[in-house]
C-alpha positions in Angstrom: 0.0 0.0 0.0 2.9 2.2 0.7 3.4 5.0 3.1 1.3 7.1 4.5 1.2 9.5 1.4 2.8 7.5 -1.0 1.6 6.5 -4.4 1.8 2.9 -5.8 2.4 2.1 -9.1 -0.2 -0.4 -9.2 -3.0 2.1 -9.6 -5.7 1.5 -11.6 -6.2 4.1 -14.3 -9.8 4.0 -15.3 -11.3 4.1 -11.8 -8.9 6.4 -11.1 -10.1 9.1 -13.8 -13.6 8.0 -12.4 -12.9 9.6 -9.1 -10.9 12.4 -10.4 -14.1 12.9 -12.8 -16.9 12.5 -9.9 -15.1 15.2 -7.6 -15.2 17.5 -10.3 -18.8 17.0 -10.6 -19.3 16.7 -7.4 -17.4 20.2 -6.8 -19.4 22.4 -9.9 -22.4 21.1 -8.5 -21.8 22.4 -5.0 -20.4 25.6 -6.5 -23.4 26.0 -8.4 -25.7 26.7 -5.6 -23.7 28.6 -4.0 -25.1 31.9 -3.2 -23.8 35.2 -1.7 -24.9 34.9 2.0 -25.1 37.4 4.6 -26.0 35.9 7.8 -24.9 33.0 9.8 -28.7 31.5 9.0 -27.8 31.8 5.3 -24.6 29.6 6.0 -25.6 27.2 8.0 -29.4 26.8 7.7 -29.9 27.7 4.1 -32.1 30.5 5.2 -34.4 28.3 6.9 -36.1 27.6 3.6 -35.3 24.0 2.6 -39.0 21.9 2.1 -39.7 18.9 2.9 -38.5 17.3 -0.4 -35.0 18.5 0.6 -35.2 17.7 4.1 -35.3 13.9 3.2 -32.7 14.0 0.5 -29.9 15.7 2.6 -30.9 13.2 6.0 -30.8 10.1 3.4 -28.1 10.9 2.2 -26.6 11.8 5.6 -27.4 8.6 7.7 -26.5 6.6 5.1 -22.8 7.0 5.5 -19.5 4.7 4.9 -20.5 2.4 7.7 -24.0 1.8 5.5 -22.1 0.5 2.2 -18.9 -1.1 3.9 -19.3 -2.0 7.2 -22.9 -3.5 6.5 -22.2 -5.3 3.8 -19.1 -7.1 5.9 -21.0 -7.7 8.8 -23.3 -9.5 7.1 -21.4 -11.6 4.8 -19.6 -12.8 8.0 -23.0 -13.1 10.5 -25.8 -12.5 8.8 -29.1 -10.5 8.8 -28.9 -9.5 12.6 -26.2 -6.8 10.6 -29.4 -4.9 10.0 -29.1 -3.6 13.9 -25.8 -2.2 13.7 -26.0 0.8 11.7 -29.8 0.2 9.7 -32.3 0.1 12.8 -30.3 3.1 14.5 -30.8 5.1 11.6 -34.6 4.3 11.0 -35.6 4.5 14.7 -33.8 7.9 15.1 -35.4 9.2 12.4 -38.7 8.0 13.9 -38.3 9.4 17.4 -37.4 12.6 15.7 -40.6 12.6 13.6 -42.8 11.6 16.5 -41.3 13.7 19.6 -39.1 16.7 18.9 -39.7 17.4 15.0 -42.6 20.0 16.1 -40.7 20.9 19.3 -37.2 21.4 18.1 -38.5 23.5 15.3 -39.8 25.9 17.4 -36.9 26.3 19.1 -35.3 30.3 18.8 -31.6 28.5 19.1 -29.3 27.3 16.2 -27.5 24.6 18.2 -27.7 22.5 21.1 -25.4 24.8 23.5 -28.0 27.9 22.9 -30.8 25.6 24.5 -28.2 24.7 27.3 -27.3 28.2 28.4 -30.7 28.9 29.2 -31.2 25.8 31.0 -28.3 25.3 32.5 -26.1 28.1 32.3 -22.8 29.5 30.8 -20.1 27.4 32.1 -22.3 23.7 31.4 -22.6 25.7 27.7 -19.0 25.7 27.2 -18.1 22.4 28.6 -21.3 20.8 26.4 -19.6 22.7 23.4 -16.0 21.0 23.7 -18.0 18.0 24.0 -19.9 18.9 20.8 -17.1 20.0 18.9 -15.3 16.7 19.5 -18.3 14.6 18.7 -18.7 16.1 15.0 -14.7 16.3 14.1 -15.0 12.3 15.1 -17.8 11.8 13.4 -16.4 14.0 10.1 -13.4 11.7 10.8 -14.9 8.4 10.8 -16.0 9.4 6.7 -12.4 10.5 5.8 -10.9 7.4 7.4 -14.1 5.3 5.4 -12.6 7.0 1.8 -8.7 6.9 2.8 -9.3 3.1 3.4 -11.3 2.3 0.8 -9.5 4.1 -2.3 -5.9 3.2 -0.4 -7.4 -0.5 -1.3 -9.1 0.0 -4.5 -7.0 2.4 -6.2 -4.0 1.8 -4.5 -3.2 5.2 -3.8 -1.8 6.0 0.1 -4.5 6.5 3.1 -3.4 10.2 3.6 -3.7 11.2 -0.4 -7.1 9.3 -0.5 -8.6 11.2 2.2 -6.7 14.5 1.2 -8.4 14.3 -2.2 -12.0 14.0 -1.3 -11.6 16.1 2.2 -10.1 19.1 -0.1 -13.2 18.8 -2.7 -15.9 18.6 0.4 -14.1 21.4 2.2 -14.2 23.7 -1.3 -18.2 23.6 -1.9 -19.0 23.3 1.9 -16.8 26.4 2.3 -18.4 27.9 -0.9 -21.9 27.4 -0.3 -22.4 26.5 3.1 -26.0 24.3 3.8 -27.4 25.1 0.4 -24.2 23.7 -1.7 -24.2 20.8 0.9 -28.0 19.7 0.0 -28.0 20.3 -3.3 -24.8 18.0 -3.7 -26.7 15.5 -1.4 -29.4 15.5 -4.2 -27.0 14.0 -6.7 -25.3 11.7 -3.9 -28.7 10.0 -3.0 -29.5 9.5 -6.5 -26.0 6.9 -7.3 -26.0 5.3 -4.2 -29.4 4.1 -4.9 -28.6 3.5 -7.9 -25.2 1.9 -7.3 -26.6 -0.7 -4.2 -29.9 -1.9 -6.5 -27.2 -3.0 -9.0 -25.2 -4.4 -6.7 -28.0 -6.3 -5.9 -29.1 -7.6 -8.8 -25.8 -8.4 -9.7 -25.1 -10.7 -6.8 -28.9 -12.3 -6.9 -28.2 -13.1 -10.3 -25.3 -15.2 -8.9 -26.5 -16.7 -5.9 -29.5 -17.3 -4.3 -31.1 -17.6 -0.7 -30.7 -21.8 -0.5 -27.1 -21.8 -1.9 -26.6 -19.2 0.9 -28.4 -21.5 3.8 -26.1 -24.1 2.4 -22.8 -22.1 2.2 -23.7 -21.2 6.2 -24.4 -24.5 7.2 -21.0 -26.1 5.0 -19.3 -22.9 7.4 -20.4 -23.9 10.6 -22.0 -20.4 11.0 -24.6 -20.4 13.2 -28.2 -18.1 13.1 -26.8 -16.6 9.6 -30.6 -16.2 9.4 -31.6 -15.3 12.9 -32.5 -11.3 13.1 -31.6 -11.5 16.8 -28.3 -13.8 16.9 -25.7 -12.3 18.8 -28.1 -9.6 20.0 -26.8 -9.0 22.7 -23.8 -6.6 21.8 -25.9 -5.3 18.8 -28.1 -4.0 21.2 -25.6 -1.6 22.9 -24.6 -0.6 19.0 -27.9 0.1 18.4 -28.3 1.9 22.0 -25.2 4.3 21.8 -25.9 5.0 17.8 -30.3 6.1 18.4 -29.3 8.1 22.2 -26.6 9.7 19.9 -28.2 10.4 16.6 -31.3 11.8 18.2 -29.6 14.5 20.0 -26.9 15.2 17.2 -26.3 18.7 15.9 -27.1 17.2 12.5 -30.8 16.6 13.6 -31.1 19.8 15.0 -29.7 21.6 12.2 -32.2 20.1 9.7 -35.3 20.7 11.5 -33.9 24.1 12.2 -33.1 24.2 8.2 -37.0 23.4 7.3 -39.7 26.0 6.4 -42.1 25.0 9.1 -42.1 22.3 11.7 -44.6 20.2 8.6 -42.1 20.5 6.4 -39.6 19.0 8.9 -41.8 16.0 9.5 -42.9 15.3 6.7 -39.0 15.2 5.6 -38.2 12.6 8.4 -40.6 10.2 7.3 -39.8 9.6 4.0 -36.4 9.3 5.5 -37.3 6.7 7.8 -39.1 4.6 4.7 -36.3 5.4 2.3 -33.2 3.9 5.4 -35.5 1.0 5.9 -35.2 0.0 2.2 -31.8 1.1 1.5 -30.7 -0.8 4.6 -32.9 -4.0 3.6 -31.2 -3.8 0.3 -27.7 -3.9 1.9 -28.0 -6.4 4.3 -29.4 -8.5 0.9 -26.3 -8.0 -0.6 -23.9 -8.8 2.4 -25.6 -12.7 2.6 -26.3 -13.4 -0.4 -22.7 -12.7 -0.7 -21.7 -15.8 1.5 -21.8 -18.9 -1.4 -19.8 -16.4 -3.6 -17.0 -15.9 -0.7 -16.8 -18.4 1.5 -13.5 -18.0 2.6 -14.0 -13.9 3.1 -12.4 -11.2 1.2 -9.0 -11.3 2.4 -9.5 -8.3 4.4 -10.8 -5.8 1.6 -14.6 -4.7 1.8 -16.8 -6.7 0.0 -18.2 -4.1 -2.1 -14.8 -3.3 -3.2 -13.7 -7.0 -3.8 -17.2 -7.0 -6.2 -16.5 -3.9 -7.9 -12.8 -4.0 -8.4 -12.1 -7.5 -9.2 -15.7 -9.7 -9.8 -17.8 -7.0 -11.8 -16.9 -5.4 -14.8 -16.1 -2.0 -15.3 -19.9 -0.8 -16.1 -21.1 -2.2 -13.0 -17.8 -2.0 -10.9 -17.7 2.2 -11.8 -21.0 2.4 -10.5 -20.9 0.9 -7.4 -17.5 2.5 -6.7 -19.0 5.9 -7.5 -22.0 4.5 -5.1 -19.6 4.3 -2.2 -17.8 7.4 -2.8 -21.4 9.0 -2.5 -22.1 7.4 0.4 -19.1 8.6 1.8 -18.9 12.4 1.1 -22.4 13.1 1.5 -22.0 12.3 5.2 -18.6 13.9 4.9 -20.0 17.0 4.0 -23.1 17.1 6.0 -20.7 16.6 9.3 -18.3 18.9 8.2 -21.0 21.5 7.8 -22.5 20.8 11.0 -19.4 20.6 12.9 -18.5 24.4 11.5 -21.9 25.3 12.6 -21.0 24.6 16.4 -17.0 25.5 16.0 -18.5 29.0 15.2 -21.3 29.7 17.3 -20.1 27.5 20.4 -16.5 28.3 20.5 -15.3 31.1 18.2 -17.9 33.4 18.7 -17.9 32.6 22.3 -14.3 33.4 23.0 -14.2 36.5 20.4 -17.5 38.0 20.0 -16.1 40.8 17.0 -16.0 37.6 15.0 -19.9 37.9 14.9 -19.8 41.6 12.8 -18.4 39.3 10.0 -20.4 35.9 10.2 -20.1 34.5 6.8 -15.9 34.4 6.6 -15.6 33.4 10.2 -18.7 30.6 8.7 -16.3 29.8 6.1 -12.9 30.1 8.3 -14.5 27.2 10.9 -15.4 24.8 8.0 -11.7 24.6 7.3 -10.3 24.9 10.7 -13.2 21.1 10.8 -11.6 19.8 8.0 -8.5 20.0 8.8 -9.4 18.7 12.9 -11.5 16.0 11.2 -8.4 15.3 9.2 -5.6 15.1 11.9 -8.4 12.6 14.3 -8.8 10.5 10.6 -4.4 9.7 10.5 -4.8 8.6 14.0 -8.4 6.2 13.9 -8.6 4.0 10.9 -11.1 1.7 12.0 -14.6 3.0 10.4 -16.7 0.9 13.4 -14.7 2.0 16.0 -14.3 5.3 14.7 -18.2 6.3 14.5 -18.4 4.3 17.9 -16.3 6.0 19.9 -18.0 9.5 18.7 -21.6 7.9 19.6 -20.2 7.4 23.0 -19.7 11.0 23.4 -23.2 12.0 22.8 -25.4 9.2 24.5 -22.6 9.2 27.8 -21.9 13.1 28.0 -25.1 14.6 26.7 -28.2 12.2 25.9 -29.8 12.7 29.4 -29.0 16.3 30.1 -29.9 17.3 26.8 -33.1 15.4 26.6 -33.9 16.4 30.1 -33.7 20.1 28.9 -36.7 20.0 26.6 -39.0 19.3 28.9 -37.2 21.7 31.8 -39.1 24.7 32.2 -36.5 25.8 35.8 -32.7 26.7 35.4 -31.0 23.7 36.7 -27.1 24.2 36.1 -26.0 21.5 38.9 -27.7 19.1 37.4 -26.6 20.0 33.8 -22.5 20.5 34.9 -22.5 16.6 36.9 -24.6 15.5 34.3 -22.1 15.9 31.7 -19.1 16.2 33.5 -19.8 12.0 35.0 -20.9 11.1 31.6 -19.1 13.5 29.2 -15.5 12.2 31.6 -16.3 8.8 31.4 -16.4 8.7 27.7 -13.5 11.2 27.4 -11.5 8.5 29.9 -12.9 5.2 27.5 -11.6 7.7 24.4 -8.0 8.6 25.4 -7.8 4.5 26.7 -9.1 3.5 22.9 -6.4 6.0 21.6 -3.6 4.3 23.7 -2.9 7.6 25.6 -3.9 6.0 29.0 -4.5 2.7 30.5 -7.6 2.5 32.7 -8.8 -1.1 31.8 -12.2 0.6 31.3 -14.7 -1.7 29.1 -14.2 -0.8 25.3 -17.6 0.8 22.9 -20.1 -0.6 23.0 -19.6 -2.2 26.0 -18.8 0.7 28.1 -22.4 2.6 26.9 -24.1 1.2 30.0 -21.8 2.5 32.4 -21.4 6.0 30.5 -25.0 6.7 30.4 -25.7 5.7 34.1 -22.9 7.6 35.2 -24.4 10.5 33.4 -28.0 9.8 34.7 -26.7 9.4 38.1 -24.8 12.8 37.8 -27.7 14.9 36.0 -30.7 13.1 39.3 -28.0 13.8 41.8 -27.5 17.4 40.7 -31.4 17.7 40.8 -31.7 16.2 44.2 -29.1 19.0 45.2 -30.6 21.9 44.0 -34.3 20.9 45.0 -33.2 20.5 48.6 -31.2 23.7 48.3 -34.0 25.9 46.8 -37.0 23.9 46.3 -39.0 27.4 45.4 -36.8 29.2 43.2 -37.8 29.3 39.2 -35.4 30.1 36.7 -35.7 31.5 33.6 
């Protein structure tokens, strides 16, 4: 593979045109929609205009991310359909929640992130510490996509992890830059429209060479146990799909959509034909994965499947098409954190610590995108493990912030105690299970997803204990 920004010599050509070609589409697309801007709502919430048409292409195309086409399709090849409950029914169920219990709610809000709704619940001080926390969440999550594309064109083309990521980082970071919100959904629209495409031929192709009884005979000939069972090995699946839906449903990404939507209709409306669209595109990729099986029985030799079908079992019609697919995949979650990210750099942290920055909100817009990218981009040379990557950031949100933030839609009194030990037990326990996953320090705390449980009642505990404090201390007072 070479070094870390080496080029090998084995390269293929054509597919490498193909992604030279679909990130200068992808670019003039984004820079078509760009438009001059002159508010920090123009950059980051496209006015507060998109319908509910748009609303469900950019959260498609957002939740269905690098984990969706590779780490899916893996899983399932090697256990089966209870895949589906790793990334699928996280998706689909936090789109639901969303839909049913905060669309209406959140839209209503008069805040453009998470930390403006904290500040008035729980003060300035649990604001800044929620912000760090925030910040760190989306640069992971950013990071997760860029180490999904390094890895995958590092195998396929055979160009160097740090080019690979460089490549499609620099185009993302160009129209997100550019266009802000608008650019990013308007590129989404294109994005949603070839990875559809790409999976339904991938799907076809492999049905047309296998079939569900050579699979059940494959699996038994393996030894592999429930291949067919939804709920086999359930068990840690179930903390996956516990630290993913606490996470997702109280991401800045949700918020900034609903914020994004012309009225709190449009918003819902949006989030169910995301829910329906997931569902299908998940049902499709799980299909793929074990049907799979009878035409790999002996795995892939470490490469994703949908790379070992593209680049070395289909030809180049289908293979182009499912490796545009999973670029798509890719960078339209790419762009959508990177966007969101900025959105919270600026507000929460640069605008914090230098209010001027505030008389010029577009550049200092544009000036935290890149200062995202390249944060996203440092974390993405460090973690190259997709799962893990995506893991560790879910951690951040369900430990540190699910309860408190959850908690603070429904406070109506200022409650800062229980906001600070709230996120400070939960938001330090995943910090802790972070710098021990990175090496730094050696706790022997349990690894993601086994360490959710503990996170989340650590930050329960902290936010009810707080309560208990300041209800004893001054059960009468109201805040504001």
């Amino acid at each position: 593979m070479g070094s870390l920004f080496g080029i090998n010599p084995a390269m293929r050509p054509e597919y490498f045109v193909l992604f030279v070609a679909y990130l200068v589409l992808l670019l003039a697309t984004g820079l078509a929609f760009a438009r001059r801007m002159k508010s920090a709502e123009d950059f980051f919430l496209a006015g507060k205009r998109l319908g509910a048409g748009l609303i469900f292409i950019s959260l498609t195309a957002s939740w269905f991310g690098a984990t969706s086409m590779l780490v899916s399709t893996d899983e399932a090849l090697r256990g089966g359909v209870s895949a589906i409950w790793i990334v699928g029914m996280p998706a689909v169920l936090t789109v639901i929640v969303l839909a049913v219990f905060f669309a209406g709610r959140l839209h209503r809000l008069p805040v453009m992130t998470w930390s403006d709704l904290v500040e008035l619940r729980y003060g300035r001080l649990v604001r800044h510490l929620t912000s760090v926390l925030l910040v760190w969440y989306m640069a992971l999550l950013a990071a997760s996509q860029m180490a999904a594309l390094g890895l995958f064109l590092e195998g396929f083309l055979s160009v160097s992890y740090g080019w690979s990521l460089a490549a499609g980082a620099a185009v993302v970071l160009v129209y997100s830059a550019a266009g802000g919100l608008r650019s990013v959904v308007r590129t989404d629209f294109l994005q949603v429209v070839l990875l559809t495409a790409g999976v339904s031929a991938l799907l076809i192709w492999v049905s047309g060479r296998s079939s569900w009884a050579a699979t059940a005979a494959s699996a038994f000939e393996a030894g592999i146990v429930g291949y067919f069972d939804l709920f086999d090995g359930f068990g840690t699946k179930a903390l996956m799909l516990l630290s993913f839906t606490l996470a997702w449903t109280i991401s800045p990404i949700a918020l900034q959509r609903i914020q994004a939507a012309r009225s709190a209709g449009a918003a819902r409306k949006g989030l169910w034909a995301t829910a329906a669209a997931l569902l299908g595109l998940y049902l499709l990729i799980v299909g793929v994965g074990t049907l799979s099986l009878p035409l790999f029985p002996r795995g892939t030799g470490g490469r994703p499947l949908v790379a070992e079908i593209a680049g070395r079992e289909a030809g180049f019609a289908l293979g182009g098409l499912v490796f545009v697919a999973v670029l798509a995949a890719i960078l339209s979650t790419l762009d959508t954190a990177m966007n969101a990210g900025a959105l919270v750099l600026n507000r929460d942290i640069i605008n914090q610590a230098f209010p001027n920055t505030r008389k010029r909100p577009v550049p200092w817009a544009r000036a935290a995108t890149v200062m995202m990218a390249v944060l996203a981009f440092l974390v993405a040379l460090k973690f190259r493990n997709i799962l893990k990557t995506i893991g560790l950031s879910s951690e951040i949100m369900a430990e540190g912030f699910f309860v408190p933030g959850a908690a603070m839609l429904v406070l109506r009194d200022k409650r800062p105690l229980a906001g600070l030990l709230g996120i400070a037990f939960g938001g330090g326990f995943a910090v802790l299970s972070f710098l021990g996953a990175a090496g730094i320090v050696r706790l022997g705390l349990p690894v993601w997803p086994h360490s959710v449980p503990y996170g989340l009642t650590l930050g329960a505990a902290g936010f009810f204990l707080g309560l208990w404090i300041e209800k004893r201390r001054s059960p009468s007072r109201r805040g504001t």
